[in-house]
N, C-alpha and C positions, 0 to 999 in steps of 0.2 A: 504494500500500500504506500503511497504517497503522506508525506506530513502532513497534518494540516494544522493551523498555526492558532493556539488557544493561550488566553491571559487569563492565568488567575493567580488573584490578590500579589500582582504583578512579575510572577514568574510565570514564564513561558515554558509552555512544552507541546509535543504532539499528539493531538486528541487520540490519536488511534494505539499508539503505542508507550505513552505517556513517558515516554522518556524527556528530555530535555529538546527545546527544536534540534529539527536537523534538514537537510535538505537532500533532497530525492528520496526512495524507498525507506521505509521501517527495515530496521535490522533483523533476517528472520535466526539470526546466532541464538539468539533470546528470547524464552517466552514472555507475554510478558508478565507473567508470575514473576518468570524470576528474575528476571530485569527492575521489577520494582524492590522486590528481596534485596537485592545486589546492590541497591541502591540505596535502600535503609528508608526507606518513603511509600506511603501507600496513600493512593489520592481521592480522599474520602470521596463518593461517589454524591451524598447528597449537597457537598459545596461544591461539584464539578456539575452539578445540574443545574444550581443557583447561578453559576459564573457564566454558561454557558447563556440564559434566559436574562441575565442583568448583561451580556454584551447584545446579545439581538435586541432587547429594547434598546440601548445606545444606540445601534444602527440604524433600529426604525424613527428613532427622535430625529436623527441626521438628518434621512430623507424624508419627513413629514415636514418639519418645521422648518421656524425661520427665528433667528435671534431677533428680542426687541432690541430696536438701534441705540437706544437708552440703557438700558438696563441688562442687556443679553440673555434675560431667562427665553427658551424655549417656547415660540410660541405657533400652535399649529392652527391654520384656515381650514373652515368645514363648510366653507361655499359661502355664497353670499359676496358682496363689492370687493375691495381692494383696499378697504378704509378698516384698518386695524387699530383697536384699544388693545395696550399691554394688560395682561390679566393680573399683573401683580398691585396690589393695592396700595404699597411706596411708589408704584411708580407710573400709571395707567395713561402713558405716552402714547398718543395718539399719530400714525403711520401708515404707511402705504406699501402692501406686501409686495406690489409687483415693484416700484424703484428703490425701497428701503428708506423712503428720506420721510419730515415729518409731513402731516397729512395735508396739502395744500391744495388750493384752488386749482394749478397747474396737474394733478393729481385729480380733481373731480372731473373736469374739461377733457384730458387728457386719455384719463387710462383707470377709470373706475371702475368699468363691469370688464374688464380682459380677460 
């Protein structure tokens, strides 16, 4: 098998064979029983499920959202205009998803339903 490239709690290794990354095939020298034996490590299976569903949400927040240009918390469009309030209550900066900039007139005229 091929590596494939996994972070948890910022040690890298490879999901298939949980050794440390490596690049091209898994070693088949080793099972991986005893690869992890040999190694002195065994990678508890319910934080390797945790790591694995806390990076795919990371991923899907990348591609759903868009940072407020204010404040950079994450903030995702569900249809509707192009005239964004930031959800956070310090900061509820009013924006334009499609140019990033604050929400102006050139923005409603412009490029409001895109």
């Amino acid at each position: 098998m091929t590596c494939v490239l996994w972070f948890v709690f910022q040690f890298v290794f490879c999901r298939e064979c949980k050794e440390e990354y490596h690049e091209g095939e898994c070693s088949s020298l080793l099972s991986t029983q005893g690869a992890m034996a040999q190694k002195g490590y065994v990678v508890d299976e319910h934080a390797a499920m945790q790591a694995r569903w806390e990076e795919a949400s990371r991923e899907t927040i990348k591609k759903t959202t868009k940072p407020c240009p204010s404040c950079n918390i994450p903030v995702e469009k569900n249809g509707g205009c192009m005239h964004m309030k930031c959800p956070r209550p310090q900061c509820r900066f009013e924006w334009c998803w499609n140019c990033g900039l604050e929400w102006n007139r050139t923005c409603m005229g412009d490029h409001w339903f895109d």
